[in-house]
PQR file of N, CA, C, O and H, with PARSE charges and radii, in Angstrom:
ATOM      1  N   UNK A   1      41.749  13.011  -6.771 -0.4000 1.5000
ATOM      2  CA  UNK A   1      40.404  12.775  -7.266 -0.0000 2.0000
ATOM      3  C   UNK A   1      40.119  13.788  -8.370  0.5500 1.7000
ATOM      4  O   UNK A   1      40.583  14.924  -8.464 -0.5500 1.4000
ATOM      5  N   UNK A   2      39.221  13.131  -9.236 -0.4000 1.5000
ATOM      6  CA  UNK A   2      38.664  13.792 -10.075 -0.0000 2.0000
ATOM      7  C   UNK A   2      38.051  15.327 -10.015  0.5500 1.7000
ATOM      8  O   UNK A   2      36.851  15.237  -9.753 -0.5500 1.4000
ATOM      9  H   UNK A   2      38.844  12.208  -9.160  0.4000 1.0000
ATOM     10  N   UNK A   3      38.389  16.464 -10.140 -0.4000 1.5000
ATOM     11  CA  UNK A   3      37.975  17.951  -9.816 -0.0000 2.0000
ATOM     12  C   UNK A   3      36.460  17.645 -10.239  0.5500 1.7000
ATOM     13  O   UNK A   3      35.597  18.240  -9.594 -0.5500 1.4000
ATOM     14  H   UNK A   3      39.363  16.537 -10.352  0.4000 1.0000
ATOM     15  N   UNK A   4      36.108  16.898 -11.116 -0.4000 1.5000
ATOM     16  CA  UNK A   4      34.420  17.230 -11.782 -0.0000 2.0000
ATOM     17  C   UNK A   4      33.477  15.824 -10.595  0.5500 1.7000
ATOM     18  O   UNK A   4      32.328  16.066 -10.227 -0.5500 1.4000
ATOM     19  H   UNK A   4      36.809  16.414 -11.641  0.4000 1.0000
ATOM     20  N   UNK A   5      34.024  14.784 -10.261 -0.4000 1.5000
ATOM     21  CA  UNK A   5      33.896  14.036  -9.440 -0.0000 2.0000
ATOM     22  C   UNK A   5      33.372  14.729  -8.386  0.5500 1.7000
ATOM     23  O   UNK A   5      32.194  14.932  -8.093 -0.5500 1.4000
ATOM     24  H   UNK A   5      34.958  14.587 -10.560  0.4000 1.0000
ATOM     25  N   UNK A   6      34.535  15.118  -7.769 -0.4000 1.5000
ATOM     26  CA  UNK A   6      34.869  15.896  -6.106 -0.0000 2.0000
ATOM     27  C   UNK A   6      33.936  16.772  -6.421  0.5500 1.7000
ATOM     28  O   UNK A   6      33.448  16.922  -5.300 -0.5500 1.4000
ATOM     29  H   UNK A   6      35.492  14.952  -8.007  0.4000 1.0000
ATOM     30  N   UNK A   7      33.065  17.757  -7.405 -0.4000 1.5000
ATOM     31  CA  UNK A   7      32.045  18.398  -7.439 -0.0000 2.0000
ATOM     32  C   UNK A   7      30.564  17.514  -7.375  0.5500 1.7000
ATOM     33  O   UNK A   7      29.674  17.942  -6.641 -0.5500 1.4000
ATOM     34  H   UNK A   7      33.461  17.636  -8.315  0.4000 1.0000
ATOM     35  N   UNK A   8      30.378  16.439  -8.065 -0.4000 1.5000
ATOM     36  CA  UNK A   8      29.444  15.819  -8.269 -0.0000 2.0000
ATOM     37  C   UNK A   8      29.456  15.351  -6.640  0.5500 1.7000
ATOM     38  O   UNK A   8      28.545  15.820  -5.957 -0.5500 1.4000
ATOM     39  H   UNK A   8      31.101  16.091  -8.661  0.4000 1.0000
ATOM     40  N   UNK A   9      30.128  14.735  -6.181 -0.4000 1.5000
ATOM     41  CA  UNK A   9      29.881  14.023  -4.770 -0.0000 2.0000
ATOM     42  C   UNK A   9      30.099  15.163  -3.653  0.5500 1.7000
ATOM     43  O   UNK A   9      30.445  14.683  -2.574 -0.5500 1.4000
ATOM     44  H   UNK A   9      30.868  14.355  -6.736  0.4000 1.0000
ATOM     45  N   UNK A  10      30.001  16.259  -3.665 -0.4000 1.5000
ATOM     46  CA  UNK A  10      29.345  17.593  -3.082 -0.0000 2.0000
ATOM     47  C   UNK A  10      28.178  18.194  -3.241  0.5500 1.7000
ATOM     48  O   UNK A  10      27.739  18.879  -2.318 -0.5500 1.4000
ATOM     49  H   UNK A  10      29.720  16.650  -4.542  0.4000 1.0000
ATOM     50  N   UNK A  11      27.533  18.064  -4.321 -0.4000 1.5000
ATOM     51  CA  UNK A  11      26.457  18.213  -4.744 -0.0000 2.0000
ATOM     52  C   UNK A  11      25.328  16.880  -4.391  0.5500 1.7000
ATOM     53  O   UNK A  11      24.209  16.997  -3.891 -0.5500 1.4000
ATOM     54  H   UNK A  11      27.889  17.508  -5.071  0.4000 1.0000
ATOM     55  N   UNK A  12      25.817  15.981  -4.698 -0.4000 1.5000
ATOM     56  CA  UNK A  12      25.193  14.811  -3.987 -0.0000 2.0000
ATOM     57  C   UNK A  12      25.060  14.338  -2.653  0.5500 1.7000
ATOM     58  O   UNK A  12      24.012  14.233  -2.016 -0.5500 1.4000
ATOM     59  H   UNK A  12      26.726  15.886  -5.104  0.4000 1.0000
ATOM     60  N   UNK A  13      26.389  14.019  -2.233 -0.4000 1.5000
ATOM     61  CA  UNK A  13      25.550  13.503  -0.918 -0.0000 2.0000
ATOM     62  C   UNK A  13      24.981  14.260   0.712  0.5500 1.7000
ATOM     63  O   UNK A  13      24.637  13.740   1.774 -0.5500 1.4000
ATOM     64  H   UNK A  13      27.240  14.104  -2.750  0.4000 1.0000
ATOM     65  N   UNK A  14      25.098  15.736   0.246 -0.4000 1.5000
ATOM     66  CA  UNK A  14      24.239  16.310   0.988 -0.0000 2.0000
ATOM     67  C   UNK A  14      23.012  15.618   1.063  0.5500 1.7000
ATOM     68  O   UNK A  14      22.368  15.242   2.042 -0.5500 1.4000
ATOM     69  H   UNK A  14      25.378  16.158  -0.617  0.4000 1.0000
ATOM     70  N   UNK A  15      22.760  15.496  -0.423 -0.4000 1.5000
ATOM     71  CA  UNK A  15      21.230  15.100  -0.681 -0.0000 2.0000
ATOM     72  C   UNK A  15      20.928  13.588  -0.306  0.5500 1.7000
ATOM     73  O   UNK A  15      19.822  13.115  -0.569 -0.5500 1.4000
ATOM     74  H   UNK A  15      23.284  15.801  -1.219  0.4000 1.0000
ATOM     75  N   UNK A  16      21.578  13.089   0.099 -0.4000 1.5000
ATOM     76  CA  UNK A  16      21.489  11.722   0.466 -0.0000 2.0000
ATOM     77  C   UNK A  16      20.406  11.153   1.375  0.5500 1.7000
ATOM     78  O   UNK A  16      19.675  10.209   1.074 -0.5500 1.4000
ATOM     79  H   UNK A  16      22.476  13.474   0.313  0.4000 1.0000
ATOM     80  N   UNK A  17      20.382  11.870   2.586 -0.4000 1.5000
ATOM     81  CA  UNK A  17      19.308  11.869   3.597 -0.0000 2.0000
ATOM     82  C   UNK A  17      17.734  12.160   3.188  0.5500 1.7000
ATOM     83  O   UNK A  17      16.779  11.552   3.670 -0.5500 1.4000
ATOM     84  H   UNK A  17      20.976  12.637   2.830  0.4000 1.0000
ATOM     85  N   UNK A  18      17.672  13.008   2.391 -0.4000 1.5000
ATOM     86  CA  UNK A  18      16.765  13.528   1.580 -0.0000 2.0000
ATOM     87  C   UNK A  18      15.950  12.466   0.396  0.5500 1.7000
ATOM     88  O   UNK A  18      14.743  12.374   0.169 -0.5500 1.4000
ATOM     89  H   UNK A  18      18.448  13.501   1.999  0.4000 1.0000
ATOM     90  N   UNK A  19      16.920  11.850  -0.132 -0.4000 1.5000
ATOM     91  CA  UNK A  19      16.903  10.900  -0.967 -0.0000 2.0000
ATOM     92  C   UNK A  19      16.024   9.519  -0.262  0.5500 1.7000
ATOM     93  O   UNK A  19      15.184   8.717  -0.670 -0.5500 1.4000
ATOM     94  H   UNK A  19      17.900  11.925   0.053  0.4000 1.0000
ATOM     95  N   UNK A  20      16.568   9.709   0.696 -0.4000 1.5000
ATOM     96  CA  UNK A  20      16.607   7.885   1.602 -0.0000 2.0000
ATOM     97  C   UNK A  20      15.751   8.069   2.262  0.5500 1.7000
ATOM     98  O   UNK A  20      15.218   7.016   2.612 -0.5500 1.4000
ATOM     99  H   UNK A  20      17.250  10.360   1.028  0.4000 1.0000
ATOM    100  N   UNK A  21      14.878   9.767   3.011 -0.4000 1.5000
ATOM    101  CA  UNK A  21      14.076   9.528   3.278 -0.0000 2.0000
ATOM    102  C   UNK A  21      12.601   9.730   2.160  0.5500 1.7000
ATOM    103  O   UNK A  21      11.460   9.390   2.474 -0.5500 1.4000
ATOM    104  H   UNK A  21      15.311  10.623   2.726  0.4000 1.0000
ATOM    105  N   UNK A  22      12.835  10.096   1.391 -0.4000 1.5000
ATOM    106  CA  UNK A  22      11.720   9.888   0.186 -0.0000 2.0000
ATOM    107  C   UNK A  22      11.211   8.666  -0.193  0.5500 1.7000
ATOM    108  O   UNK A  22      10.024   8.374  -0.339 -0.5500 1.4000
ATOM    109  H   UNK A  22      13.761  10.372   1.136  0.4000 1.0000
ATOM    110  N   UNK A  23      12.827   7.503  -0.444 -0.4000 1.5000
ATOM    111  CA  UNK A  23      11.821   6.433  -0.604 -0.0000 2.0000
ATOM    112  C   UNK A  23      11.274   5.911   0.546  0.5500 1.7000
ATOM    113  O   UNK A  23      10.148   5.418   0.484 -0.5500 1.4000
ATOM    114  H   UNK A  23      13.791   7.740  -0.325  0.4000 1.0000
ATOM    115  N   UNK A  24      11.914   5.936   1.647 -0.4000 1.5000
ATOM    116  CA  UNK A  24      11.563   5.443   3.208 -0.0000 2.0000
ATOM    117  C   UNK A  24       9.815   5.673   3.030  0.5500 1.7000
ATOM    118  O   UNK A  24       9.023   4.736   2.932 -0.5500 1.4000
ATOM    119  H   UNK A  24      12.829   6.337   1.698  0.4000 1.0000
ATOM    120  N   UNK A  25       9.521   6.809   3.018 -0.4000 1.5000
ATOM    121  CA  UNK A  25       8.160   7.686   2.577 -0.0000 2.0000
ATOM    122  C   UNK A  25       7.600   6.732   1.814  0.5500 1.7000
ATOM    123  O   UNK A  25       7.042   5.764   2.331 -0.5500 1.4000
ATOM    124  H   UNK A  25      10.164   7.570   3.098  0.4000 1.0000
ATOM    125  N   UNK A  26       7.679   6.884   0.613 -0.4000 1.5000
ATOM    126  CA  UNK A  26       7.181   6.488  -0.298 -0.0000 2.0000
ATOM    127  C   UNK A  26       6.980   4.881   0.064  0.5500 1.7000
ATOM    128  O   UNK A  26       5.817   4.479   0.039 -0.5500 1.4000
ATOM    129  H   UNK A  26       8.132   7.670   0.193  0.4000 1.0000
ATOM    130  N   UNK A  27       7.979   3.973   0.385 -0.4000 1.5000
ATOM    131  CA  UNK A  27       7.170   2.453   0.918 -0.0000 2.0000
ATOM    132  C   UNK A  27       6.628   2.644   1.556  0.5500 1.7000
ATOM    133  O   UNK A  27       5.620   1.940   1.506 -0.5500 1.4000
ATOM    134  H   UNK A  27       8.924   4.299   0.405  0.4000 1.0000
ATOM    135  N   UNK A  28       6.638   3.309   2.321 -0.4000 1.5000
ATOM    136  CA  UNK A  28       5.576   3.300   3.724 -0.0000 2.0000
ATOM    137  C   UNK A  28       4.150   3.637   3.326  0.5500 1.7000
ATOM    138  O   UNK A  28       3.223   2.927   3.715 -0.5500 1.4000
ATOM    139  H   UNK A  28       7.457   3.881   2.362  0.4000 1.0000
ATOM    140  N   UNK A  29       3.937   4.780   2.505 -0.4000 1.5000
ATOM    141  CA  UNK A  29       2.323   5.030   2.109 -0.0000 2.0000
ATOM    142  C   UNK A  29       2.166   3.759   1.157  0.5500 1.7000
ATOM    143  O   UNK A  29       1.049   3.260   1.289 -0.5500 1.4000
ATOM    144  H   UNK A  29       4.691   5.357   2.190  0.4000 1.0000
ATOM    145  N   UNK A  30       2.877   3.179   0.349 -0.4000 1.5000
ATOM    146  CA  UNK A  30       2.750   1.490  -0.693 -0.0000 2.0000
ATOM    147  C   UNK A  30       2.046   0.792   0.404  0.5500 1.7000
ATOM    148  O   UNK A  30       0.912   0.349   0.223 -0.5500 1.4000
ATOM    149  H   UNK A  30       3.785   3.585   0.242  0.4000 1.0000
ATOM    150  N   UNK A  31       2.626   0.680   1.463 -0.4000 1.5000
ATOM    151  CA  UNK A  31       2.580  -0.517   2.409 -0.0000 2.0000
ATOM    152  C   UNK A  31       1.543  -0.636   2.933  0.5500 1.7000
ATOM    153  O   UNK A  31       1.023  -1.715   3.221 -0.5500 1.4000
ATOM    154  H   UNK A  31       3.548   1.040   1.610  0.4000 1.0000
ATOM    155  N   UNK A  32       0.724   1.337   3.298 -0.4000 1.5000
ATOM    156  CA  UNK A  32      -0.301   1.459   3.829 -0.0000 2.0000
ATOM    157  C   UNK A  32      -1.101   1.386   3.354  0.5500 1.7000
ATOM    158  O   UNK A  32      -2.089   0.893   3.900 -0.5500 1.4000
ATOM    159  H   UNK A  32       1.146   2.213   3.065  0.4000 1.0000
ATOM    160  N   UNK A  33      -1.139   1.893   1.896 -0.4000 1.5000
ATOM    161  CA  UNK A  33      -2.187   1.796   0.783 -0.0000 2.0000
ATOM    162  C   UNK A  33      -2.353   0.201   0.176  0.5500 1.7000
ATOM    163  O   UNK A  33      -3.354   0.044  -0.524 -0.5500 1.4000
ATOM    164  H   UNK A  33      -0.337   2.293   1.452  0.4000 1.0000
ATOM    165  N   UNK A  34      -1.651  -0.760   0.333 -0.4000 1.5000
ATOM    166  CA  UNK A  34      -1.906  -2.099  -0.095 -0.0000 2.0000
ATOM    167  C   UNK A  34      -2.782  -2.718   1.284  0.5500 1.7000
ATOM    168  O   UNK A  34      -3.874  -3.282   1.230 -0.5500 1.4000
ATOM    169  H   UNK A  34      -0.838  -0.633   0.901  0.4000 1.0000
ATOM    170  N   UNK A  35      -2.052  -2.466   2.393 -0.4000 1.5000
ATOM    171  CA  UNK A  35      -2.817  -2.524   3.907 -0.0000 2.0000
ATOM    172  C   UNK A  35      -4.099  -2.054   3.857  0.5500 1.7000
ATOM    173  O   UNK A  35      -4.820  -2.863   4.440 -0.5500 1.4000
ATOM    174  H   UNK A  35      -1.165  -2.007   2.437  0.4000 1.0000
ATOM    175  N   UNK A  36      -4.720  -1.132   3.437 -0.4000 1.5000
ATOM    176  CA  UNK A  36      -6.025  -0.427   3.615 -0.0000 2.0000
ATOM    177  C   UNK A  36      -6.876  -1.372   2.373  0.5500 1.7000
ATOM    178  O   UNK A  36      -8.088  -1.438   2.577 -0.5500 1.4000
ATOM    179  H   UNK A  36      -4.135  -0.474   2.963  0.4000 1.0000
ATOM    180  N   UNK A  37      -6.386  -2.073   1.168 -0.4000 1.5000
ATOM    181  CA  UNK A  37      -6.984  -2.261  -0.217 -0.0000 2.0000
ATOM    182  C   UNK A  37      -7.211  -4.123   0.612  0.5500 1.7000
ATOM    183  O   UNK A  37      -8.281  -4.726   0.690 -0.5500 1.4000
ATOM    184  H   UNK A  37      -5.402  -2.020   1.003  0.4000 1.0000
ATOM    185  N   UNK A  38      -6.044  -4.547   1.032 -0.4000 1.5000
ATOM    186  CA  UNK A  38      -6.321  -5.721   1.489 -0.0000 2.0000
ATOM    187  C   UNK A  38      -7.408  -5.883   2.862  0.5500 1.7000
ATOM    188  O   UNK A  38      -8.008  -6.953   2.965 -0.5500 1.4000
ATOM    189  H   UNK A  38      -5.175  -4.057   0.968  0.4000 1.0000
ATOM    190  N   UNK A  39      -7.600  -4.991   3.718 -0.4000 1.5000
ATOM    191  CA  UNK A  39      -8.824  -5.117   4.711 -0.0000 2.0000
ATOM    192  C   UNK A  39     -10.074  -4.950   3.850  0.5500 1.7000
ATOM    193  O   UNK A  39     -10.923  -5.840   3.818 -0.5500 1.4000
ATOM    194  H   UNK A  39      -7.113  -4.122   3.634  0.4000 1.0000
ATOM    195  N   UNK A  40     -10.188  -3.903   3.204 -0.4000 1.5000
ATOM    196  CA  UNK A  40     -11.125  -3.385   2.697 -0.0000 2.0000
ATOM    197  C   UNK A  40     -11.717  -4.579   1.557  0.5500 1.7000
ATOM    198  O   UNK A  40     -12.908  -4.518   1.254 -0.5500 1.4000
ATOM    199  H   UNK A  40      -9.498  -3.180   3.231  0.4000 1.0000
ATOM    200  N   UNK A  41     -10.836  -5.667   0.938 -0.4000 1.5000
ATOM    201  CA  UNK A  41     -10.832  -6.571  -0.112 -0.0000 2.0000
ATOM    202  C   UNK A  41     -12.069  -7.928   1.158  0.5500 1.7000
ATOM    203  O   UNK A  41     -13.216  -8.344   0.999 -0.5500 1.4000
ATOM    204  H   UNK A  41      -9.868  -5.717   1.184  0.4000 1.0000
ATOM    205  N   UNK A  42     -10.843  -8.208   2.474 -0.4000 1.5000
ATOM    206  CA  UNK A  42     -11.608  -8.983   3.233 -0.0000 2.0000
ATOM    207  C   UNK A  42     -12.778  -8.624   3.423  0.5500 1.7000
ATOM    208  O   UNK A  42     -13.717  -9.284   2.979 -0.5500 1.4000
ATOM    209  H   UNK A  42      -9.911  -7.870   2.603  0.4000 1.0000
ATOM    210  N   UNK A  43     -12.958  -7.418   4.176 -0.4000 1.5000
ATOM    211  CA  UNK A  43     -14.469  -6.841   4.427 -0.0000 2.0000
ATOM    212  C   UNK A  43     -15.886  -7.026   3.125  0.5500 1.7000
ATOM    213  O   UNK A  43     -17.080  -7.303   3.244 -0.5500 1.4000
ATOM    214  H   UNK A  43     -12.194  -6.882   4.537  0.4000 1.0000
ATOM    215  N   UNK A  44     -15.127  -6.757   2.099 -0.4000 1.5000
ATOM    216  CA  UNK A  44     -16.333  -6.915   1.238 -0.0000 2.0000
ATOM    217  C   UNK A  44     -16.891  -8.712   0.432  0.5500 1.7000
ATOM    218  O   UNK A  44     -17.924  -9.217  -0.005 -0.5500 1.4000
ATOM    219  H   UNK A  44     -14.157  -6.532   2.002  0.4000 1.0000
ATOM    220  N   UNK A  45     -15.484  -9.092   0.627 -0.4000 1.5000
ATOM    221  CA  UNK A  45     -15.616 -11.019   0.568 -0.0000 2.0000
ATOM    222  C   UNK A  45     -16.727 -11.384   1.792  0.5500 1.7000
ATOM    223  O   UNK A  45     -17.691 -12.115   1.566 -0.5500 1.4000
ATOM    224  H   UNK A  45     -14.644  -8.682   0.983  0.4000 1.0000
ATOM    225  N   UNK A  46     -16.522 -10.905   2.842 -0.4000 1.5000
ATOM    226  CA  UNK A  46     -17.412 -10.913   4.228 -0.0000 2.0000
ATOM    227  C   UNK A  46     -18.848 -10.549   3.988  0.5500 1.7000
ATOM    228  O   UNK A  46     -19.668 -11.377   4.386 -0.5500 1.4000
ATOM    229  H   UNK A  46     -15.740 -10.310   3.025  0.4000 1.0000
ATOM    230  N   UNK A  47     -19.246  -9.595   3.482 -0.4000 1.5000
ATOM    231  CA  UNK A  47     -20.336  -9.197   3.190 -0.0000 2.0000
ATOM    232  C   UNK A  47     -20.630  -9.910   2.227  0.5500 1.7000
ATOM    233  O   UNK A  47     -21.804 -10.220   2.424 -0.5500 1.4000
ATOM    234  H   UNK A  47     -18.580  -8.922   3.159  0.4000 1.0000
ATOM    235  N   UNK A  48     -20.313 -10.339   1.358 -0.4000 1.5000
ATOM    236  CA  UNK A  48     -20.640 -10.775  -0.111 -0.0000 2.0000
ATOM    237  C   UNK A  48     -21.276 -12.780   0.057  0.5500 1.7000
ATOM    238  O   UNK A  48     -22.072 -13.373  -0.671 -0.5500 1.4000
ATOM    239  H   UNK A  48     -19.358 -10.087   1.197  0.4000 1.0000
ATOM    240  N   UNK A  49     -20.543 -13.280   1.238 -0.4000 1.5000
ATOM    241  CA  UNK A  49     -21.025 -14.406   1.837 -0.0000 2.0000
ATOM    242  C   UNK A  49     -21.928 -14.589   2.684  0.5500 1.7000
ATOM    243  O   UNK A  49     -22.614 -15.593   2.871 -0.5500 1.4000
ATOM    244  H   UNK A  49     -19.897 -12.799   1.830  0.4000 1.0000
ATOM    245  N   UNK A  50     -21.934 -13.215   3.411 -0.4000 1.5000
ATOM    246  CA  UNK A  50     -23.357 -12.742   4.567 -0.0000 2.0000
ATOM    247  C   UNK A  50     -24.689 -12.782   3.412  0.5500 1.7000
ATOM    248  O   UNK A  50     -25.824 -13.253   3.476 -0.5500 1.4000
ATOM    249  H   UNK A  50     -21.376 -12.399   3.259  0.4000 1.0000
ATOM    250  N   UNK A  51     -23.965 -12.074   2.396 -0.4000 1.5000
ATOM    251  CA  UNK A  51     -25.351 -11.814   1.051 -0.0000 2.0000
ATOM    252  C   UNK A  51     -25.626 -13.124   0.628  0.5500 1.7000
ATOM    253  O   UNK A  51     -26.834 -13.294   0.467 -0.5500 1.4000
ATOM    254  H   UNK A  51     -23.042 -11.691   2.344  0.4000 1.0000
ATOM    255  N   UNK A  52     -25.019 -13.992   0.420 -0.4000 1.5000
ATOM    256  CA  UNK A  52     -25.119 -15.300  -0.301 -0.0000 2.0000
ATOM    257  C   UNK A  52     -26.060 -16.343   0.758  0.5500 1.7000
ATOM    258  O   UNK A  52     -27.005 -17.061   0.434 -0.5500 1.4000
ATOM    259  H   UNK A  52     -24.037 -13.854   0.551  0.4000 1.0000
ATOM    260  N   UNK A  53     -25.435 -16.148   2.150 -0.4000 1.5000
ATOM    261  CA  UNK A  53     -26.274 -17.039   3.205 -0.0000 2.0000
ATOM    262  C   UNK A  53     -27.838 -16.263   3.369  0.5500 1.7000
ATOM    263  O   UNK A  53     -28.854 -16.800   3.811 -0.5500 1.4000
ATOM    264  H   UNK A  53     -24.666 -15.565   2.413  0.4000 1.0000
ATOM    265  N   UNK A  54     -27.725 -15.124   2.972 -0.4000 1.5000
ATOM    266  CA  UNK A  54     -29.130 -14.705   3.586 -0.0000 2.0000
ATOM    267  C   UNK A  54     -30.308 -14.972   2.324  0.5500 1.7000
ATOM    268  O   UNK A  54     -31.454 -15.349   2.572 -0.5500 1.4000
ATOM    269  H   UNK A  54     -26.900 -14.688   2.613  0.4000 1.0000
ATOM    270  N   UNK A  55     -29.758 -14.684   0.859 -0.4000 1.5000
ATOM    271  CA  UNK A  55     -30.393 -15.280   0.108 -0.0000 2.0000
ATOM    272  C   UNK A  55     -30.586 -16.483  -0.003  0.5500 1.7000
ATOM    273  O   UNK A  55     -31.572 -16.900  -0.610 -0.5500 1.4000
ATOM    274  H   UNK A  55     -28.828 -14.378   0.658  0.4000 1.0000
ATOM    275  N   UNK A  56     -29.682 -17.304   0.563 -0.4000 1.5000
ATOM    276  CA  UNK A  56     -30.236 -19.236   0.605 -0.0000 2.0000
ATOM    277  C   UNK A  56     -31.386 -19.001   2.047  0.5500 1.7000
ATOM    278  O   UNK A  56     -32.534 -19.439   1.966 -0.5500 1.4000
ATOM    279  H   UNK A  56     -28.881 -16.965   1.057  0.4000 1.0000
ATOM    280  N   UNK A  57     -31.025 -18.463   2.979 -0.4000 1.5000
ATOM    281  CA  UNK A  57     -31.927 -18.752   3.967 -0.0000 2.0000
ATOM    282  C   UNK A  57     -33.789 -17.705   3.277  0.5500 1.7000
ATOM    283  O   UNK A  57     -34.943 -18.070   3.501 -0.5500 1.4000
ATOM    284  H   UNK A  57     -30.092 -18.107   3.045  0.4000 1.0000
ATOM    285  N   UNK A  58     -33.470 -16.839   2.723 -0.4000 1.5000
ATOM    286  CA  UNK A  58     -34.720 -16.319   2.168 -0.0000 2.0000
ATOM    287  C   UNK A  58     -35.345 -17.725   1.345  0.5500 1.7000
ATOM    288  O   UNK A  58     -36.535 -18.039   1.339 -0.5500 1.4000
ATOM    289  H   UNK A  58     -32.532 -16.543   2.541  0.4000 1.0000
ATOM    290  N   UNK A  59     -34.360 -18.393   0.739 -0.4000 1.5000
ATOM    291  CA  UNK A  59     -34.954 -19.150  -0.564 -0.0000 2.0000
ATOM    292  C   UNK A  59     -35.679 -20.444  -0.014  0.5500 1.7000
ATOM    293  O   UNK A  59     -36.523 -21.102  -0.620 -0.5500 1.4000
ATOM    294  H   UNK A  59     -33.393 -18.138   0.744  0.4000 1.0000
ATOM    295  N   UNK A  60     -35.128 -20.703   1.393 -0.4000 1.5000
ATOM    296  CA  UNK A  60     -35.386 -21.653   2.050 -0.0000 2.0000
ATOM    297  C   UNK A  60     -36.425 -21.538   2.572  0.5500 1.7000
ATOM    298  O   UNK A  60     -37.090 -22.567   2.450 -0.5500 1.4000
ATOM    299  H   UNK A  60     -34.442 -20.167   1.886  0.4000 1.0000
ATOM    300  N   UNK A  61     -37.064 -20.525   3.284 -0.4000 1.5000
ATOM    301  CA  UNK A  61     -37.847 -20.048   3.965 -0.0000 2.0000
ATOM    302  C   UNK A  61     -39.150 -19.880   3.127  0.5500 1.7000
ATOM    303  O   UNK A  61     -40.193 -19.867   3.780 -0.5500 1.4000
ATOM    304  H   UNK A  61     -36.524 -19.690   3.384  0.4000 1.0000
ATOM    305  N   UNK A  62     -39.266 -19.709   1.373 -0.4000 1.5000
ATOM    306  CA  UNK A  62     -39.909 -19.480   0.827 -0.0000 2.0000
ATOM    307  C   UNK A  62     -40.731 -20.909  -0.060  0.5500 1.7000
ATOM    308  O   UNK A  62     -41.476 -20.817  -1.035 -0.5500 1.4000
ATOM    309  H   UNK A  62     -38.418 -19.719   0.843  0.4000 1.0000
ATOM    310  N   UNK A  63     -40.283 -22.212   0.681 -0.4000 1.5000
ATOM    311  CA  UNK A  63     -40.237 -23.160  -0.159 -0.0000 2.0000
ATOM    312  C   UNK A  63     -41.465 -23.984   1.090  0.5500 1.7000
ATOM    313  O   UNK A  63     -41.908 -25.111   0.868 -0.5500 1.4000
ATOM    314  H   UNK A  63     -39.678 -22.287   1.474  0.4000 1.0000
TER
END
C-alpha cells in the first residue's frame, strides 16, 4: 500500500465514528425541527378555522 494512503486511512478512520455520529445528530434535530414546524403549522390551520367559524357565527347572530 501506498505509504501516503496508509497515512491518510490512519488519520481517518479513527474519525469515522465521530463522523457518523454527527450526521446521525444532525438528522435527528432536521427531523425534530421539521416535526415541531409541522404540529405547530396544524395547530395554527386549527385556530385559523375556529377564527373563521366564530366570525360566520358572530355574522349570523348579527343579522
Amino acid at each position: 500500500m501506498d505509504p501516503i494512503l496508509s497515512e491518510v486511512y490512519s488519520t481517518v478512520l479513527p474519525a469515522a465514528p465521530y463522523v457518523l455520529a454527527a450526521y446521525i445528530g444532525i438528522w435527528l434535530v432536521l427531523f425534530i425541527f421539521v416535526l415541531a414546524l409541522w404540529r405547530k403549522s396544524k395547530r395554527t390551520s386549527e385556530d385559523i378555522e375556529a377564527l373563521k367559524q366564530a366570525l360566520e357565527d358572530r355574522k349570523d347572530s348579527q343579522r
